[in-house]
N, C-alpha and C positions, 0 to 999 in steps of 0.2 A: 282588436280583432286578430292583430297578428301572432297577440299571444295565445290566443282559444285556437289556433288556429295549428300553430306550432305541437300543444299539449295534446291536440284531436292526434295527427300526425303520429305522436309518438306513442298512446295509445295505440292506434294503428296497426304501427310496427310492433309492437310487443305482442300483439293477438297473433298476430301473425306467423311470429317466430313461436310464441306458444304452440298453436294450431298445427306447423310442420314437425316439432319435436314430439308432441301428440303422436301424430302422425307415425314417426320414425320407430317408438315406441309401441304401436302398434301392432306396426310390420313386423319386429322382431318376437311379438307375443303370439303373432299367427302365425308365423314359423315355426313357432317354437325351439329351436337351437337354443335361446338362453336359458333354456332347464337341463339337466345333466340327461344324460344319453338314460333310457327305458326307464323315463318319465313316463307318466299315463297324462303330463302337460304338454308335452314336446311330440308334434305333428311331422316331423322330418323322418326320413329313413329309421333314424334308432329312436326315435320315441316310443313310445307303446301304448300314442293316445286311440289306433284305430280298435284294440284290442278291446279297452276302455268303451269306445265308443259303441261297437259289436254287441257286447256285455247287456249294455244298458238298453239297448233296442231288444233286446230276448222278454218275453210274456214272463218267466216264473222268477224274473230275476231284476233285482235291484243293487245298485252299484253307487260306490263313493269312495273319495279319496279321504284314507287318514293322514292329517295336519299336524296331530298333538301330542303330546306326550304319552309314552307305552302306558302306563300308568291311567291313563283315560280309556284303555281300550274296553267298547261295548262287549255286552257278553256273548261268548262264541258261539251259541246252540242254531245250529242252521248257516251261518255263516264261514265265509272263507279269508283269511289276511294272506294277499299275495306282495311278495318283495321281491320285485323285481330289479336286475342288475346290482344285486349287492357283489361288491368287491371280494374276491376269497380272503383277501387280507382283513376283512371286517369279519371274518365270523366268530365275532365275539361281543359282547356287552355288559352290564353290569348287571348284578343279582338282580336287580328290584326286575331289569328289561327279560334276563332268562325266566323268572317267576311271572310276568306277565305274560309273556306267548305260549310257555307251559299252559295254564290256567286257560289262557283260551284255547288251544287246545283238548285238555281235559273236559271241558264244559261243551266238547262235540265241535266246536272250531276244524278248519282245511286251513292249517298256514304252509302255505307255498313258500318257499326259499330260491329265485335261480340266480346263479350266479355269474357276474360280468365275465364274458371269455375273455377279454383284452386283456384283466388283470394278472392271468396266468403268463403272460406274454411278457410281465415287467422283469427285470432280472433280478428286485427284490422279492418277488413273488418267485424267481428260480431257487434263490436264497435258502428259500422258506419251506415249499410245499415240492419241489422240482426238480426234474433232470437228475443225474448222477450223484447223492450224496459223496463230496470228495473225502469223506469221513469213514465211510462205512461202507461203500461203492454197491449202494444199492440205490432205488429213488425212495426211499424212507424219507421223512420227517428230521431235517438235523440236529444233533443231540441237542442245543437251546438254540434260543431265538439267538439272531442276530443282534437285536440291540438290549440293553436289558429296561426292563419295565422300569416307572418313575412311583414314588410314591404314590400316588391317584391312582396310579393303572393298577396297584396290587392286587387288588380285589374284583379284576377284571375278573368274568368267566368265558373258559373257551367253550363253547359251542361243541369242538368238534369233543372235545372229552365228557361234555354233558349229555351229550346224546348219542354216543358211541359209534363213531367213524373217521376214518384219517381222509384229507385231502390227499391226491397225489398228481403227476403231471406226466403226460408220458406223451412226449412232440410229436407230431405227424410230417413230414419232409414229402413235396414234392422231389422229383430227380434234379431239378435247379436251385433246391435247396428254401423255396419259398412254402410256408406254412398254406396248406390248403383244404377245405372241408374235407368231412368225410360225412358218412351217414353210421347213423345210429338205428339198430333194431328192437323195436317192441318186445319184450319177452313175457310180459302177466298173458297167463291165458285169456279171456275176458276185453284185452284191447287188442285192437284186428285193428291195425294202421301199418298205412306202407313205411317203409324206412324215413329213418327222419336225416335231413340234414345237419350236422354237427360242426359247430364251427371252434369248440371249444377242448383246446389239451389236456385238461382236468377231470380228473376222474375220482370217486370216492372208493374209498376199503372199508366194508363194515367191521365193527369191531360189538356189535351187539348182533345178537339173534332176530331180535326183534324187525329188523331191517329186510324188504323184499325187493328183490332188484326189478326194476319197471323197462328201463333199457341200457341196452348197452354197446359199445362202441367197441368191436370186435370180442374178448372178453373182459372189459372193463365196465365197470357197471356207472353209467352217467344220470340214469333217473332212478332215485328209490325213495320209500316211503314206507312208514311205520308208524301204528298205531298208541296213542297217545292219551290215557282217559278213553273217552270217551268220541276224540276227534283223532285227529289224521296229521302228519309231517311227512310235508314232501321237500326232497330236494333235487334240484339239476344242477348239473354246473355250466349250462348254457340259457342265453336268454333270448337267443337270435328269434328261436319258432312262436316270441311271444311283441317280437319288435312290428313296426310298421309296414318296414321291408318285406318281411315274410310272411305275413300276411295278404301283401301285392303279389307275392310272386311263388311262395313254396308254403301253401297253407297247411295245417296238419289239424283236421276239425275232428279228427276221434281225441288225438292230443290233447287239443284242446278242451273236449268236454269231458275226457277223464278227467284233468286237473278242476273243473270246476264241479264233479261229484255230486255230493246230494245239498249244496249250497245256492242256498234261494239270496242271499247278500255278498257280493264281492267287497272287500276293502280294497283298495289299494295302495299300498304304504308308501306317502313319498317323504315321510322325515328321514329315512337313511339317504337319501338324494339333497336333504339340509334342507329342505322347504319344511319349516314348521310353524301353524300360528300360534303367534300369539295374543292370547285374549286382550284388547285392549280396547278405548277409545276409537281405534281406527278401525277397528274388527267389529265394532256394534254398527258404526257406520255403515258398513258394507253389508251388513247382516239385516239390517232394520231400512235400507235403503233410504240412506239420510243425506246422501251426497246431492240430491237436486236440491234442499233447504241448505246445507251448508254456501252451497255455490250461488244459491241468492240473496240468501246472510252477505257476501261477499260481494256480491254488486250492489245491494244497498250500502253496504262503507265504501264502495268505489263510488257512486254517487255523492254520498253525503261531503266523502273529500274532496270530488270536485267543487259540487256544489260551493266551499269554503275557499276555494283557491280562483277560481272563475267568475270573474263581474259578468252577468247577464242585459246589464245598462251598455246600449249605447252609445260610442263616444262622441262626443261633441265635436261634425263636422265644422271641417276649414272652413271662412268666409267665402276665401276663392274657391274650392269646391264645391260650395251647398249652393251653387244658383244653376240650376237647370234650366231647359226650354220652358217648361209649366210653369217654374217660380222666378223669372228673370227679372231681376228689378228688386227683389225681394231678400234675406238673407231668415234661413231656415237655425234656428236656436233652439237649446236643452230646455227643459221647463224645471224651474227650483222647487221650493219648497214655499214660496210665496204664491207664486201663480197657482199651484197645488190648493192651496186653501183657499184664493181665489174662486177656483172652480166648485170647490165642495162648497162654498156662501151660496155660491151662484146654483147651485141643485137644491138645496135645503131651503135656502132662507129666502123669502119672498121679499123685494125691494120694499113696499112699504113695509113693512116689517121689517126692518135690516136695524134702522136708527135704536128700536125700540131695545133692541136684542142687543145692538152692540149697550146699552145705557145698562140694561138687566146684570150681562156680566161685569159692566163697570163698577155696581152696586156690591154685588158678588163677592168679588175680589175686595173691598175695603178700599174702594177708588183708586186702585192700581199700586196703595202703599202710600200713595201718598200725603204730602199735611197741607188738606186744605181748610181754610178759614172759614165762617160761617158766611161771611159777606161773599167770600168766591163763590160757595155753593149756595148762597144767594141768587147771583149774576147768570149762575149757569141754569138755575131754574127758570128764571126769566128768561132766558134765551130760548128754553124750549116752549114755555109759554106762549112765547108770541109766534112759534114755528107754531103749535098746535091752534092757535088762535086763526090763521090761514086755509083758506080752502085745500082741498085735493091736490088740484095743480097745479099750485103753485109754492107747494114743500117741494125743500129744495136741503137733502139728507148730505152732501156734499159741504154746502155751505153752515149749515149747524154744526157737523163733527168737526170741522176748521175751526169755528166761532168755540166751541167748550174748549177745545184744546188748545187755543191759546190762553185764554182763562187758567185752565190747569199749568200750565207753564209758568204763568206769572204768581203763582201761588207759592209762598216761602213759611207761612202761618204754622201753628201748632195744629198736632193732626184732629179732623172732624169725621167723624164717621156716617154723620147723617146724610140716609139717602134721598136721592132725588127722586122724582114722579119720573116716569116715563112718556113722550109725546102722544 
């Protein structure tokens, strides 16, 4: 008992500790904070799940997050792929990923493009797109990158030369010297929205035609968008009026339904945020909802291991403990496997009948193995004889099975197979 007892225990404790880590894990997925900042998973200030959420409650509009590889993207006709908080330093990818947002484009696709404002604020991202070229003492573009590409990356494509526009960065200074918004002006005729809040130094320079400038941040142009096939590319280089926050506090809803245009499907892409699935075993699981079969797959081998590791018998109380008020005088014992067969005689087999039955399987068996004599098995037929020869009540099945079996004891002869009658 003490051991069942000890194992229940630790069981116990380990659901337990399970159950709070559950728990813990939980909490942090309903916060949200373990996804990167304008996630459409992430419910904090910079997530951009309420955006998300918004989306999906509209009548003409259906909404979902893409997980998978560019290369799986559905086809664009009526649809929008919004990328939200991509890094300025990432505006770039490999052929296959330029030729697939092309394409959904082309195919009547809305791919939204905004850009994380933080990024511009790094002083490799000064390096790069920003502040004073100390080369050319302009804020241009500096003559190369800072570091040089690796073999993999050669056949990087930049973005901003494929689709004709320079990044640029040009800081906003409170008079204490701390970065502080500004707003931003609508300029398409067509969108009538008040000034937008701006929390980002980055600004774009068209370098195609193609390009219309949507707003801009005194004369800098921070939204624009150009026509592509058949669909639409927009960019901003802020993503705050698309975050949690701004939506609580400094809404922009003309803003907002320009970007989602004549688009009945939102995507929203979080593989640039590195949440990507992958198809696998655990992916059909959660897909086919197999996780309640799995987890009682899993309590049946917790059983079945207890089951092998845990006696269910018993143990056979102390003399000095087993006499109670009820049984005083008496001492309380296990029952074997004699007593056992005892009882199943005692269900089955009728007392007069018992002798007959025990003789039946004696015959059965080949008289137990034994080698008896013709004269033994003689002796012991007369002995039942004169038992059956007796009335009723006064067979006495005790003293017959004693009288053959010592017979059969005394028997040392070559073996005889012949059976005997039954009383």
């Amino acid at each position: 008992m003490k051991r069942s007892a000890t194992i229940l225990g630790l069981v116990l404790v380990v659901a337990a500790s399970l159950w709070a880590l559950a728990g813990l894990i939980d909490l942090r997925l309903t916060s949200g904070d373990v996804y990167p900042p304008y996630s459409s998973l992430r419910s904090d200030p910079l997530g951009a799940k309420a955006v998300y959420e918004t989306l999906e409650n509209l009548p003409r509009l259906t909404t979902g997050r893409y997980l998978r590889h560019p290369r799986h993207l559905p086809n664009g006709r009526g649809a929008g792929l919004w990328v939200l908080g991509l890094p300025a330093t990432e505006l770039n990818g490999s052929p296959e990923e330029s030729e697939t947002l092309e394409r959904f484009a082309r195919q009547g696709g809305r791919v939204v493009v905004a850009l994380d404002a933080r990024s511009f604020q790094s002083w490799r991202m000064l390096s790069i797109v920003g502040g004073t070229n100390t080369t050319t003492g302009t804020n241009a573009l500096p003559p190369r990158m800072p570091f040089p590409k690796s073999a993999s990356e050669a056949d990087v494509v930049d973005f901003q030369k494929q689709w004709g526009f320079h990044l640029r960065i040009d800081p906003f200074m409170a008079s204490n010297g701390v970065t502080t918004p500004v707003f931003a002006q609508c300029v398409k005729s067509n969108l009538d929205s008040p000034p937008l809040i701006w929390r980002s130094q980055g600004y774009f320079a068209p370098a195609a035609a193609e390009w219309r400038a949507i707003a801009r941040r005194g004369s800098n142009i921070v939204v624009m968008e150009r026509s592509l096939g058949q669909g639409t590319l927009v960019l901003a280089s802020d993503t705050y009026l698309l975050s949690n926050e701004a939506l609580r506090h400094q809404r922009a809803a003309d803003f907002l339904a320009w970007l989602i245009g004549d688009s009945t499907r939102i995507l929203f892409n979080e593989t640039h945020h590195g949440i990507q699935e992958n198809p696998g075993v655990t992916t059909l699981i959660r897909r086919y909802r197999l996780g309640y079969l799995f987890a009682a797959l899993g309590g049946l081998a917790a059983l079945f291991i207890w089951q092998g590791t845990v006696s269910f018998l018993p143990d056979a109380p102390a003399p000095s403990t087993a006499v109670s008020a009820g049984t005083r005088g008496r001492v309380i014992r296990g029952r074997g496997g004699v007593s056992g067969l005892i009882g199943l005689l005692r269900r089955s087999v009728a007392p007069s009948r018992l002798m007959a039955r025990c003789l039946e399987e004696w015959n059965r068996s080949q008289h137990g193995d034994r080698h008896l004599s013709p004269e033994r098995l003689g002796a012991v037929q007369d002995l039942i004889d004169r038992e059956n020869a007796r009335p009723a009540s006064q067979r006495n099945s005790i003293l017959l099975y004693r009288a053959i079996a010592s017979v059969v004891r005394l028997s040392r002869s070559t073996p005889n197979r012949t059976p005997v009658s039954n009383p």
